[in-house]
C-alpha positions as CSV (number, residue, x, y, z in Angstrom):
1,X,-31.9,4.6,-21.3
2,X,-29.1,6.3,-19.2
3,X,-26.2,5.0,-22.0
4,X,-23.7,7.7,-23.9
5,X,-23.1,8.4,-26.8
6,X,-19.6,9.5,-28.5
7,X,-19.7,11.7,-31.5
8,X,-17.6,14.7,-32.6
9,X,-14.4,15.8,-32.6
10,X,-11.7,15.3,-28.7
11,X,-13.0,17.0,-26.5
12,X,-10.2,16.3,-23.4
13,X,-12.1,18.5,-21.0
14,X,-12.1,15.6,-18.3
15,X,-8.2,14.6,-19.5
16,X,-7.5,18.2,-18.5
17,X,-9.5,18.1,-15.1
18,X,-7.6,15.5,-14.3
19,X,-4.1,16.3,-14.8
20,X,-4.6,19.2,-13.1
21,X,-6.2,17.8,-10.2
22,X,-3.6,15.2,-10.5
23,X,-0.5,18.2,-10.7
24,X,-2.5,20.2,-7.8
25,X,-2.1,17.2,-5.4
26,X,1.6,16.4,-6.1
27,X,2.5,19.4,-5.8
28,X,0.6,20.0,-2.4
29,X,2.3,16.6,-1.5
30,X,5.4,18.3,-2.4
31,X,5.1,21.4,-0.3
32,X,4.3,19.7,2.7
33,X,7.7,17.0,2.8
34,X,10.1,20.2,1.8
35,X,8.3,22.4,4.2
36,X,10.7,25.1,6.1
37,X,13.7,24.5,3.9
38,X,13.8,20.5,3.8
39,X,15.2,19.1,0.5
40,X,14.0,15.4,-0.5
41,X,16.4,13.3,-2.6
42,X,15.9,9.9,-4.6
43,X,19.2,7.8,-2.9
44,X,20.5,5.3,-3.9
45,X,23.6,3.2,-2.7
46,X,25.4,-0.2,-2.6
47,X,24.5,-2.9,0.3
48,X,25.9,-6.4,1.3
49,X,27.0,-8.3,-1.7
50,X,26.9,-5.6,-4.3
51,X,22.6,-5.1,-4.2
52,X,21.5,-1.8,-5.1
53,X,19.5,-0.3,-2.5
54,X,17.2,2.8,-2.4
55,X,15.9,5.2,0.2
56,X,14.7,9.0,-0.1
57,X,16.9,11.4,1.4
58,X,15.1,14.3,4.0
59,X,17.6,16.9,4.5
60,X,16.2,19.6,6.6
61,X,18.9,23.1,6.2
62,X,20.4,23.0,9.8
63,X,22.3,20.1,8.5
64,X,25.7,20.7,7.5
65,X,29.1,19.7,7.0
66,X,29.9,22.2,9.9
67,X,26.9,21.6,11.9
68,X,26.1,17.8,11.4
69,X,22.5,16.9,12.8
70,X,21.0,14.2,14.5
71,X,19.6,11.3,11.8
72,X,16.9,8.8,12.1
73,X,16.4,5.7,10.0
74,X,13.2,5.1,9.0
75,X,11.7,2.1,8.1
76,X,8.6,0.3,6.3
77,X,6.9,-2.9,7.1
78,X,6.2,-5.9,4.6
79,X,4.4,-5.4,1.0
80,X,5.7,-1.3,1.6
81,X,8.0,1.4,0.0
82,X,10.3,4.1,1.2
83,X,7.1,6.6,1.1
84,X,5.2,5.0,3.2
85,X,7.5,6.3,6.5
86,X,6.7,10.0,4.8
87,X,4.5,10.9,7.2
88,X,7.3,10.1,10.0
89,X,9.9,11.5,8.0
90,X,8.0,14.6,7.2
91,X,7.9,15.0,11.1
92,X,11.6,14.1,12.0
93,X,12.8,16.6,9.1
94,X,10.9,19.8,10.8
95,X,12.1,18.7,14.0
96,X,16.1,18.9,12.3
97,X,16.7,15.3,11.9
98,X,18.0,13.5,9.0
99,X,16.1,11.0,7.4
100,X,16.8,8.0,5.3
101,X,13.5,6.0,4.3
102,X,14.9,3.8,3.6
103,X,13.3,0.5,0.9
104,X,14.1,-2.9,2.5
105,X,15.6,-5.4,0.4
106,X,13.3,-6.8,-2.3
107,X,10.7,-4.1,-1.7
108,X,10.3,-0.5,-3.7
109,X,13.9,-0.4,-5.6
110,X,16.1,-2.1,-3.5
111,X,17.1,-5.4,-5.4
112,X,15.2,-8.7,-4.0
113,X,15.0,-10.8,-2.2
114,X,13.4,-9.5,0.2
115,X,14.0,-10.9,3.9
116,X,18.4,-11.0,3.4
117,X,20.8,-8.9,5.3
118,X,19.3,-8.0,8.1
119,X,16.4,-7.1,5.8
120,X,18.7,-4.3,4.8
121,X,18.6,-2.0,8.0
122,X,22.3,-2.9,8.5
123,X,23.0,-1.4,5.4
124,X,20.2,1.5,5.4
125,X,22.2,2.5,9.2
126,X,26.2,2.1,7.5
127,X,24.5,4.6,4.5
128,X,23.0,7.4,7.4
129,X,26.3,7.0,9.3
130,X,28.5,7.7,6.0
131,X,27.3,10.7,5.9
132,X,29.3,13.9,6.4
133,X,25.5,16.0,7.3
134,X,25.1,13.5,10.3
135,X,26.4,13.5,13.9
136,X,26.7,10.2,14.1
137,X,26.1,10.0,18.1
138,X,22.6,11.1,18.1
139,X,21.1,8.6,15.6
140,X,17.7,7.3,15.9
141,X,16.3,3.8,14.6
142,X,13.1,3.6,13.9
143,X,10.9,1.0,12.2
144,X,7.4,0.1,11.2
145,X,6.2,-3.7,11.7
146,X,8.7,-6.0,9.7
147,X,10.8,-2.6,9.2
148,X,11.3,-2.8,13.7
149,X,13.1,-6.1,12.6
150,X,15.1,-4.1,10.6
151,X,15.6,-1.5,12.8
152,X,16.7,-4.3,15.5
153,X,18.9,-6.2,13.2
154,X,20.4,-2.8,12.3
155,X,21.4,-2.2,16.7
156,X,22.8,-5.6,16.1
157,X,24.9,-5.2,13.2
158,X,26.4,-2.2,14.3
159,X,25.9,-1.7,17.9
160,X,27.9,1.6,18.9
161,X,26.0,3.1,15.7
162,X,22.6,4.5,17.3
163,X,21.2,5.9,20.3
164,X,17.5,5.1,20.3
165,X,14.9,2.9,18.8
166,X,11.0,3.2,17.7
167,X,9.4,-0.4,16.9
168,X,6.0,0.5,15.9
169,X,3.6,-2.0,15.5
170,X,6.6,-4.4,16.1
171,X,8.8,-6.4,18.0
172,X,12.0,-8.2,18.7
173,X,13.0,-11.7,18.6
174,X,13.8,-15.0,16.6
175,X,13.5,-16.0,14.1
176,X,13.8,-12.5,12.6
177,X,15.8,-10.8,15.1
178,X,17.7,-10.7,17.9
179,X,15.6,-11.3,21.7
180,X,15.6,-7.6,23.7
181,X,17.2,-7.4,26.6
182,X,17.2,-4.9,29.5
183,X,19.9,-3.5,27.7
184,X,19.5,-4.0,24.1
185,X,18.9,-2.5,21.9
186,X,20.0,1.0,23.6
187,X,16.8,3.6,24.5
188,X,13.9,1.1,23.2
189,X,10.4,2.6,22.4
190,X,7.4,0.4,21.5
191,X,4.7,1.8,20.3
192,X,1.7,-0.7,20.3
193,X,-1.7,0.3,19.2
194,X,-4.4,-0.9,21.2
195,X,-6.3,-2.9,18.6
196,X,-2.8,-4.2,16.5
197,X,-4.1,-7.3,14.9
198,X,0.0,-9.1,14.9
199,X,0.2,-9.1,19.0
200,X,0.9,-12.6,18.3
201,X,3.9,-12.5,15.9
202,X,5.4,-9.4,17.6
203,X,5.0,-10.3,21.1
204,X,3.6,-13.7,21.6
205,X,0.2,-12.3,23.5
206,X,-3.4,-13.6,22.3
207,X,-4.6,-9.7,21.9
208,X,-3.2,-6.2,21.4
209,X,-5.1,-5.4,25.5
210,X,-2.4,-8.1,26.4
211,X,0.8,-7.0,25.4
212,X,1.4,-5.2,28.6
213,X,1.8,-8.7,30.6
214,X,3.9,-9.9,27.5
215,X,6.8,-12.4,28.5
216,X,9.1,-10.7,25.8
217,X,8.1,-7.3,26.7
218,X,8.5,-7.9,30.3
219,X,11.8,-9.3,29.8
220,X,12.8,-6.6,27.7
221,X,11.9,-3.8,30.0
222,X,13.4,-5.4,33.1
223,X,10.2,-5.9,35.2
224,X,8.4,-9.0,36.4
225,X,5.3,-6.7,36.8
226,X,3.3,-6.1,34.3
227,X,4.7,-3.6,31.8
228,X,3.4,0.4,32.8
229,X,2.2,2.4,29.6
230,X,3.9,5.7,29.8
231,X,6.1,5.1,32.2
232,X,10.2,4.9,31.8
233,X,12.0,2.6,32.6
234,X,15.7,2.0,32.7
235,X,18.0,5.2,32.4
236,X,18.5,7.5,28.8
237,X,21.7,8.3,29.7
238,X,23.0,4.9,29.8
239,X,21.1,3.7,27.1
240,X,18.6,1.5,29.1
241,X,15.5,3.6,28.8
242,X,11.9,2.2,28.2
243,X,8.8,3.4,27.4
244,X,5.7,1.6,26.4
245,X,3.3,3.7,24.1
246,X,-0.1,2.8,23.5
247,X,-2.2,4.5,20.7
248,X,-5.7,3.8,19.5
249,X,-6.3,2.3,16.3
250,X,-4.8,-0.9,14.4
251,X,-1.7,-2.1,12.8
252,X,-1.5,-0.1,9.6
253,X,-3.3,3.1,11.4
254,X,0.2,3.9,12.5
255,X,1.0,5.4,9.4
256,X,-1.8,8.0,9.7
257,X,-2.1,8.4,13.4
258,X,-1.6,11.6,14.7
259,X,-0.5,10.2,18.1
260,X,1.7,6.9,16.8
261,X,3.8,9.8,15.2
262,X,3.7,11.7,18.2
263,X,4.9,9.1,20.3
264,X,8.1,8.4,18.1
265,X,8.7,11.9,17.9
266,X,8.3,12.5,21.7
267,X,10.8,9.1,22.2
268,X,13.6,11.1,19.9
269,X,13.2,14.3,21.7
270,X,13.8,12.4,24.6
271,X,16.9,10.5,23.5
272,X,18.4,12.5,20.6
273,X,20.4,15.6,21.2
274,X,20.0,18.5,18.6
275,X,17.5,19.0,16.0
276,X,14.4,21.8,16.4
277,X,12.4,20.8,19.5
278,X,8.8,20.9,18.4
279,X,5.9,19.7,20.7
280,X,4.5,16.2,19.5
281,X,1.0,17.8,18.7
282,X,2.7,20.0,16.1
283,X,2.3,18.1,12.9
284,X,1.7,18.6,9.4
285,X,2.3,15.1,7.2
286,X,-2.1,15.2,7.1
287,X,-1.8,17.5,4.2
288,X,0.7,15.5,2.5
289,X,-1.8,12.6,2.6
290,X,-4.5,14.7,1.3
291,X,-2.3,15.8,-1.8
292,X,-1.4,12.2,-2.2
293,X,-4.7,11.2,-2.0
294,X,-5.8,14.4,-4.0
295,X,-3.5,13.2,-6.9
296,X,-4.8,9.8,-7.1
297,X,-8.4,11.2,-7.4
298,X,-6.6,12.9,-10.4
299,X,-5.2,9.9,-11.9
300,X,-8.3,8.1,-12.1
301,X,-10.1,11.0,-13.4
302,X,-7.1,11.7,-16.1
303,X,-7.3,7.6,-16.9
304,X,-11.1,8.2,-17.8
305,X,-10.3,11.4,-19.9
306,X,-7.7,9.7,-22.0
307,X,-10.3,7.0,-22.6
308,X,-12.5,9.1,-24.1
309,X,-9.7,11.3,-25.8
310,X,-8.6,8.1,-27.6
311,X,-12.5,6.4,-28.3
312,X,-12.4,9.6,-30.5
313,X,-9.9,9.1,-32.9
314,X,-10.3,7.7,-36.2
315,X,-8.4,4.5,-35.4
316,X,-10.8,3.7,-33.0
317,X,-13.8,5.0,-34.3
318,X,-15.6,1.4,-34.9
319,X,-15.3,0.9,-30.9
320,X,-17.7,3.7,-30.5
321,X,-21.2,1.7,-29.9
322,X,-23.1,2.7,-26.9
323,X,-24.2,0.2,-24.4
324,X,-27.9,-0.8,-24.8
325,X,-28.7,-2.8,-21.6
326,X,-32.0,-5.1,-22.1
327,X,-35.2,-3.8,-20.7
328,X,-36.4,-5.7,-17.6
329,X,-36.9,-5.3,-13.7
330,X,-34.8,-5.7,-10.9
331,X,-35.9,-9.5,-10.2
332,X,-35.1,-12.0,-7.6
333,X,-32.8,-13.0,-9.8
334,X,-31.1,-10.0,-10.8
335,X,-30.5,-9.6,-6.9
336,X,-29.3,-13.1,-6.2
337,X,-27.4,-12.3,-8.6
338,X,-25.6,-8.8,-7.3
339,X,-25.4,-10.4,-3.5
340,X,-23.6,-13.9,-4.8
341,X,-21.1,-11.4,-6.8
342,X,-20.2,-9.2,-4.1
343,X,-19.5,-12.0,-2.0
344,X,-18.0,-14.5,-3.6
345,X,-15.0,-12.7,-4.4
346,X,-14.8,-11.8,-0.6
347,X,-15.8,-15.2,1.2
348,X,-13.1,-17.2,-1.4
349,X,-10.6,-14.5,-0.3
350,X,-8.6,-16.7,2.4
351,X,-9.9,-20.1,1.3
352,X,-7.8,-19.5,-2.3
353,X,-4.8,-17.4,-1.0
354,X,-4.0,-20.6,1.1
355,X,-4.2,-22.7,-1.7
356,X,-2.2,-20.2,-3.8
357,X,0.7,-20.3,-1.2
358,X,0.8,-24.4,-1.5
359,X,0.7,-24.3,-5.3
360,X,2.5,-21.6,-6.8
361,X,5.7,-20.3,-4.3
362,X,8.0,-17.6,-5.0
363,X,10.2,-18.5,-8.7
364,X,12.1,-16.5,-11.2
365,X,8.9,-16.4,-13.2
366,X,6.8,-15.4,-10.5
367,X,8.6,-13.9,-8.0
368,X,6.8,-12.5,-5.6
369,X,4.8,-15.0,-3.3
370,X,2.4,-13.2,-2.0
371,X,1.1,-11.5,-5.5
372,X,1.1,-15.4,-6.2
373,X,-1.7,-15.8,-3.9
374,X,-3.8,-13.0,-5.3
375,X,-3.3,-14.3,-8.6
376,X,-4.6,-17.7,-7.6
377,X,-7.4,-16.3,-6.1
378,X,-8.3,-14.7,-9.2
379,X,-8.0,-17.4,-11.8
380,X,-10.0,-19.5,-9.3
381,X,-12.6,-16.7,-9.2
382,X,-12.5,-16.3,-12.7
383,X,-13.5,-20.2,-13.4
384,X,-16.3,-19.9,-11.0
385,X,-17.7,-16.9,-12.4
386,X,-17.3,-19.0,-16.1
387,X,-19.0,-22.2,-14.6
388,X,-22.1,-19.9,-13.2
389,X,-22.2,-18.2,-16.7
390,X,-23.6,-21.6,-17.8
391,X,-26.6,-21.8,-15.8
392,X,-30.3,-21.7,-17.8
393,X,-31.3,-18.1,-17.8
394,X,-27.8,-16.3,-17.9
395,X,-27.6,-13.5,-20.1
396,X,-25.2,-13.9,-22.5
397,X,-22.9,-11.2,-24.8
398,X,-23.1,-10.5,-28.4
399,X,-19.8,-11.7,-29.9
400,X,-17.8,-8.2,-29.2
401,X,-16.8,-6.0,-32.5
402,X,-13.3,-4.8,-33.5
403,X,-11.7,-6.8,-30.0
404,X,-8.1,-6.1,-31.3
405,X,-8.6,-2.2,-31.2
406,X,-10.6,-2.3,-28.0
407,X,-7.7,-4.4,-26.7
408,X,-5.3,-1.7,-27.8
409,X,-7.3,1.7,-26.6
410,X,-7.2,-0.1,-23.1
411,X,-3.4,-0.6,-23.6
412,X,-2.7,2.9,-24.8
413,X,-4.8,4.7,-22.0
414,X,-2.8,2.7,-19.3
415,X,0.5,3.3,-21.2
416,X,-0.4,7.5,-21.3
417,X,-1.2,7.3,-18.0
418,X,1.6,5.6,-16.5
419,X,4.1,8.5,-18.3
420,X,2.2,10.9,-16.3
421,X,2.7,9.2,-13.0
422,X,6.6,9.0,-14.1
423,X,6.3,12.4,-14.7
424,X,4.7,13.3,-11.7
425,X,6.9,11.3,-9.4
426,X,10.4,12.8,-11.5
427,X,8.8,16.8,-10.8
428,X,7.1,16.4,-7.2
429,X,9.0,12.6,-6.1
430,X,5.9,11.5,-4.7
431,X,4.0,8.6,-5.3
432,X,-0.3,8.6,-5.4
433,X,-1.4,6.9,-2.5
434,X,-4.4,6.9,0.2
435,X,-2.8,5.6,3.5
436,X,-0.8,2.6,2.3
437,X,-2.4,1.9,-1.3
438,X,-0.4,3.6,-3.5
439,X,0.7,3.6,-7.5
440,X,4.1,4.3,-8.1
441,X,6.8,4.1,-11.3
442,X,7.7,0.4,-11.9
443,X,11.5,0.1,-11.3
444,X,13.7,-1.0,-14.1
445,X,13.8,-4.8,-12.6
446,X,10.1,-4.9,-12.2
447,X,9.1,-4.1,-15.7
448,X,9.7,-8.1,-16.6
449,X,7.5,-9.2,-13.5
450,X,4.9,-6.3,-14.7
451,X,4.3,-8.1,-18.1
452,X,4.1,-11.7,-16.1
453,X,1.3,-10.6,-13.7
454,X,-0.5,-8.9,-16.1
455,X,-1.7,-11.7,-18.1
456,X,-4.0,-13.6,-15.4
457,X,-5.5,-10.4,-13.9
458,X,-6.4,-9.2,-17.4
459,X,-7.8,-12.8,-17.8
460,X,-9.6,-12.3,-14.6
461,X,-11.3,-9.2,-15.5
462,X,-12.3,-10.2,-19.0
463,X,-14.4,-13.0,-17.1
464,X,-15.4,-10.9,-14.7
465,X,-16.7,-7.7,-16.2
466,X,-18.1,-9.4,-19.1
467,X,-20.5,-11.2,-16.3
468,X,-20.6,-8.0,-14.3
469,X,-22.0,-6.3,-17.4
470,X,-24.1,-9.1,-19.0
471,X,-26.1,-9.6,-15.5
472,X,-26.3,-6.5,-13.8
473,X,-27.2,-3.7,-16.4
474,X,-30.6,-2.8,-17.4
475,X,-32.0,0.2,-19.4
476,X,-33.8,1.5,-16.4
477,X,-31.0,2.0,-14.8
478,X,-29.5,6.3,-14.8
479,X,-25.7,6.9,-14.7
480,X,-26.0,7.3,-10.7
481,X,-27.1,3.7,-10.5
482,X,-25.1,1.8,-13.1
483,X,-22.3,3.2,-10.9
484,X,-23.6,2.9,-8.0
485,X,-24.3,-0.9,-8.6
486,X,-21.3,-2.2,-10.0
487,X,-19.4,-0.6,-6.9
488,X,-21.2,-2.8,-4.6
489,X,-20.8,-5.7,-7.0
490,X,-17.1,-5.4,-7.5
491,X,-16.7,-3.8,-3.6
492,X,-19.6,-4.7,-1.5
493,X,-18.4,-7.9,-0.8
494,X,-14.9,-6.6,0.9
495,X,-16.5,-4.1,2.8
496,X,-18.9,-6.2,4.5
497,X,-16.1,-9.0,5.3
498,X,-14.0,-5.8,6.7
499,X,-16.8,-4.8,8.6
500,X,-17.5,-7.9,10.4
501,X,-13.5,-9.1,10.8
502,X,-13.1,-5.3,12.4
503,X,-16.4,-6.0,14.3
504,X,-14.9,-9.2,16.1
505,X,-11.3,-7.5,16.2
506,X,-12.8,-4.3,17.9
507,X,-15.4,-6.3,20.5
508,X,-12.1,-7.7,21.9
509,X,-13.0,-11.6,20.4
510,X,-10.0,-11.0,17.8
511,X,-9.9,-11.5,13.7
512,X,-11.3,-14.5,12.3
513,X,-8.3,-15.8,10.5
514,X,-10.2,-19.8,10.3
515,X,-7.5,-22.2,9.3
516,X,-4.8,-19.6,7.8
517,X,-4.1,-18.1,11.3
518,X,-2.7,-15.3,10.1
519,X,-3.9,-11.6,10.3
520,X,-1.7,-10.6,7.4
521,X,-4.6,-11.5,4.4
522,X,-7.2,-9.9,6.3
523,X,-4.9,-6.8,6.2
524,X,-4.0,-7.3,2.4
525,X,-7.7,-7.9,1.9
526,X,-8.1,-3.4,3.2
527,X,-6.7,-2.5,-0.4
528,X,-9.0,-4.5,-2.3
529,X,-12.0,-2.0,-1.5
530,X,-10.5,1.0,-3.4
531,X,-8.8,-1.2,-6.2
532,X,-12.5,-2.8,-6.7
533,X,-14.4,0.8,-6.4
534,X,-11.7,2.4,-9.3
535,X,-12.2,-1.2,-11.2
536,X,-15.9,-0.3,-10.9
537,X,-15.7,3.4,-12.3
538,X,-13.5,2.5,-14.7
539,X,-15.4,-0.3,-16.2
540,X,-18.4,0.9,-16.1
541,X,-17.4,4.5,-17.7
542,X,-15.7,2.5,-20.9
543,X,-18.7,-0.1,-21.3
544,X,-21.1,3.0,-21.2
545,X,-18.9,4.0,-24.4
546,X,-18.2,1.0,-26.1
547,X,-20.8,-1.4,-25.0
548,X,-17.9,-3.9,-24.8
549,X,-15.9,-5.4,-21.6
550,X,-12.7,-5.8,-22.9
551,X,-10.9,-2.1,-23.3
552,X,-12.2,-2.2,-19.1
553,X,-10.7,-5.5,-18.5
554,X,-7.6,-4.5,-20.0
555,X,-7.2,-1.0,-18.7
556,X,-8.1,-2.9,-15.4
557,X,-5.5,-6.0,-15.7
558,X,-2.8,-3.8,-16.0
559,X,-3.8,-1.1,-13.2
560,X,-4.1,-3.7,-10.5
561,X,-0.7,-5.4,-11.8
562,X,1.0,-2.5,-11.7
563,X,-0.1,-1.7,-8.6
564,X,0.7,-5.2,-7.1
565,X,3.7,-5.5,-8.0
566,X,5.5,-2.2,-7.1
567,X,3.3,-2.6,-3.5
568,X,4.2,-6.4,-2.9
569,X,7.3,-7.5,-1.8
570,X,9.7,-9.8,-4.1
571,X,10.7,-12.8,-2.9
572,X,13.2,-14.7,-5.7
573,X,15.2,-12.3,-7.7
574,X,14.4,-12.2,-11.2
C-alpha cells in the first residue's frame, strides 16, 4: 500500500543524520570564509539618523594597526543579505583585503526601510574608512545589482573615500543614483553578463548583447564608439580607468560565477595597492557553497527527524494514523488533475503579483511589498484550488482527528528546528543557502512581521495540501512515487515556466514579462522550485505518518514565512 506505520519507542536515527549532516556543512562553510588566517565578525554600527545597521566583518591577518590593508565594500542587490557577497568576500579576504558585507537598509539586520540614505552604502563606506585595520587610500567599492547603486551613491557621498568600483549586474543613474561620467565615479568596472535579464533598468538597452552600444555606458567610458569588452579605457592613475567585463550567465549567476568574481578581483588588483596578489583563476568560495548547500540538505533532513521524534511521544500519540490512499488507477482525471495543479500556481504567478502590488502596498502591518505580492498570490491560489474542490467527482477528506495537536507537532518541529539554525549561525556565522535561497535567524525586529506572514501561507497550504493529498494519492502508489508525484505537483509548474522564460531569454527574443514589464518576478519566481520541492518532501513525509494535512501545512506556513521574510526586503518600518 506503500504507507508507514509509527510504533515504538523515538528512534531519532534520521534527527541525528541530520544534524550532523547539517553541523558537517556549516562547518565546511566555515572553513572555507576563515581560510589562511581570515577571522569573520557579526558588525554592527550606527548609520544616518541613528538606524542600526549590520555587515560581517572579513579580516584577513595582514591587517593591522601597523600595517593597515587595502578594504573593499561589498554589497548585495534587492530581496538579499550580507552573505550573499560571501563568495566575493571569501575572495577579496585571501587576496588581503578588508571586507565589510555590508546589509543595505531595510534588508538582513539593518533597520528598514529599505531604499533611504543612499541605500546605506554611504554609511557601510564611513564604517570601512573608520577603521584603524584599513589604509584608507586603497579602498575598493564594489556592488551587486541595486547594491552598484549603493556602491555609486557611496563615491558620491564621500568622494575622496575610494579608489575603484565594481557594479555587477548594475548601473548608474537617476532616479537611484548619480549619472557616470568619464570621471566619476573614480576606476569604474562593469561587469555585465551576457544574458542579464535588467539591461533595461541598468543601462537603458533592449538586451544584455546590447549594452556595449549603451548611451549611458558610452557616456560613461568617454567614447562615441561602441564600448570594447576588455579593453581600458581612461587612465588608473588618475582615477579615469574603464573596463567593460562580460561574463556568461544571467543576473543572479554572478554570485556563483567563477569568472564574475574573477573579473572584480582582476579590476582590484589592477586599482588597489597592497593585499596578496593571487591570479583570478585561484578561487575557493565553490566549497563554501557546497557546505551551505550541504547544511540545508541537513536542515530539511533534521526537520523530518524531529517530526517523527515528536509523532512518538505520548502527547501526540492519537496523531499517529497512517495514510490509507483509495484504491484506483491513474485516470484521465487523476492526470488532468496533476497537469492543472502544477500549473496553475505557475501561470497565476505574474497575473496575481500585479494585482497584489495594486491592493496591498507596503504598511506597518505588512511591511514588506514585495512578500505582499506573494501573499496575494497565495490567498488567490488558495480560493481557486477551494472553488475546484467543489466540482462532482472531487475526492473529499474525512473530517481530520485531534487537529489541535497536529497543529502543535507542526509548530514544535519548526520551533526545534529554528534553535538549531540559531545555533548553527551563532558557532559557524553562516546562514543555509543554495545560491541566493537561503534560511537564516529572524532578527529581533522581524519576529512581529514573522507571526503576520505566517497566517495566510499556513492558510494557503492547508488548502493546498489537503487537495494535493485528497486528489493525487492512491494505494498503488510506492514511497518513490508519492514523492516523486507531489514534487511535480507542487514544482513542476515553476520549472517548466523557467524553462520556457530562460528559453526565450537565452534564444536572444528576451523574457516574457506580458503586462508587468519587469524581469524582477520572473527572477523571484527561481526560488519557488526548491521552496515547492522541500514543501513536497515535507508534506508528503508527515501525511505518510499522520494521514492528515495540517501538521504539513503548518510546518510548511511557517518555513516559507520565515524564509520570506528574512530574504525580502522591508519597505515601511515596523
Amino acid at each position: 500500500m506503500g504507507v508507514t506505520t509509527v510504533t515504538g519507542r523515538a528512534r531519532p536515527r534520521l534527527l541525528l543524520i541530520g544534524l550532523v549532516v547539517m553541523l558537517a556543512g556549516a562547518w565546511l562553510a566555515h572553513a572555507i570564509q576563515t581560510a589562511g588566517g581570515v577571522r569573520v565578525m557579526d558588525v554592527r554600527f550606527v548609520g544616518t539618523g541613528g538606524k542600526a545597521m549590520s555587515g560581517l566583518l572579513h579580516v584577513p591577518p595582514n591587517a593591522t594597526r601597523e600595517t593597515p590593508a587595502p578594504a573593499v565594500l561589498a554589497i548585495h542587490g534587492y530581496f538579499n543579505s550580507r552573505e550573499t557577497q560571501g563568495d566575493f568576500a571569501i575572495e577579496f579576504a585571501r587576496r588581503g583585503y578588508v571586507v565589510l558585507a555590508l546589509d543595505q537598509v531595510g534588508h538582513g539586520h539593518s533597520e528598514p526601510p529599505a531604499f533611504r540614505d543612499g541605500f546605506g552604502g554611504p554609511d557601510g563606506l564611513r564604517f570601512l574608512r573608520s577603521l584603524d585595520i584599513v589604509d584608507k587610500e586603497n579602498i575598493g567599492l564594489e556592488g551587486h545589482s541595486m547594491g552598484g547603486w549603493a556602491a555609486v551613491n557611496a563615491a558620491a557621498a564621500v568622494p575622496d573615500g575610494y579608489r575603484a568600483v565594481v557594479l555587477e549586474g548594475s548601473g548608474p543613474g537617476a532616479p537611484f543614483a548619480p549619472e557616470a561620467t568619464p570621471t566619476f565615479p573614480r576606476n569604474l568596472a562593469v561587469v555585465f553578463a551576457r544574458f542579464d535579464e535588467f539591461a533595461t533598468t541598468m543601462w537603458g538597452v533592449g538586451s544584455a548583447a546590447e549594452v556595449t552600444h549603451s548611451g549611458k555606458l558610452r557616456k560613461a567610458f568617454g567614447t562615441e564608439a561602441p564600448v570594447e569588452e576588455g579593453r581600458l579605457y581612461g587612465s588608473i592613475d588618475d582615477g579615469t580607468g574603464r573596463m567593460l567585463y562580460r561574463p556568461g550567465g544571467t543576473h543572479p549567476w554572478n554570485h556563483i560565477s567563477k569568472t564574475a568574481i574573477g573579473n572584480a578581483t582582476d579590476w582590484f588588483a589592477r586599482t588597489l595597492q597592497g593585499g596578496r596578489p593571487r591570479p583570478a583563476s585561484d578561487q575557493i568560495w565553490q566549497w563554501k557553497e557546497l557546505g551551505t548547500v550541504v547544511a540545508l540538505g541537513g536542515f530539511v533532513v533534521l526537520l523530518l527527524g524531529l517530526f517523527e521524534v515528536f509523532l512518538r511521544l505520548p502527547l501526540f500519540a492519537g496523531l499517529q494514523s497512517p495514510a490509507v490512499p483509495p484504491a484506483g488507477e491513474r485516470s484521465g482525471r487523476w492526470w488532468a488533475t496533476l497537469v492543472l495543479g502544477a500549473v496553475l500556481p505557475a501561470a497565476t504567478l505574474l497575473p496575481f503579483m500585479q494585482i497584489g502590488s495594486a491592493l496591498a502596498p507596503a504598511s506597518w502591518l505588512l511591511p514588506q511589498a514585495f512578500s505582499n505580492e506573494i501573499v496575494v498570490w497565495a490567498l488567490l491560489n488558495a480560493a481557486l484550488i477551494a472553488l475546484l474542490g467543489l466540482l462532482p467527482g472531487t475526492p473529499r477528506f474525512a473530517r481530520c482527528g485531534l487537529p489541535a495537536r497536529a497543529a502543535l507537532v507542526g509548530m514544535l518541529t519548526i520551533g526545534v528546528a529554528y534553535v538549531a539554525v540559531v545555533f548553527v549561525n551563532a558557532v559557524f556565522l553562516v546562514d543555509l543557502r543554495y545560491w541566493f535561497i537561503a534560511l537564516k535567524p529572524l532578527d529581533a525586529s522581524q519576529i512581529r512581521t514573522f507571526a503576520v506572514y505566517s497566517l495566510p501561507f499556513i492558510a494557503f497550504f492547508l488548502v493546498a495540501l489537503r487537495a494535493l493529498h485528497a486528489n493525487l494519492a492512491l494505494a498503488r502508489h510506492g514511497v518513490a512515487a508519492q514523492y516523486a508525484f507531489n514534487v511535480l505537483a507542487l514544482a513542476g509548474g515553476f520549472v517548466v515556466f523557467l524553462v520556457v522564460q530562460y528559453g526565450l531569454l537565452f534564444s536572444g527574443q528576451g523574457l516574457a514579462t506580458f503586462f508587468m514589464n519587469d524581469p524582477l518576478r520572473i527572477v523571484v519566481s527561481i526560488n519557488f522550485v526548491p521552496l515547492m520541492c522541500i514543501v513536497a518532501l515535507v508534506s508528503t513525509f508527515t501525511f505518510r505518518r499522520t494521514g492528515s494535512h495540517i501538521p504539513g501545512a503548518l510546518i510548511c506556513g511557517l518555513l516559507v514565512a520565515w524564509y520570506v521574510v528574512v530574504g525580502q526586503a522591508t519597505q515601511a518600518a515596523a
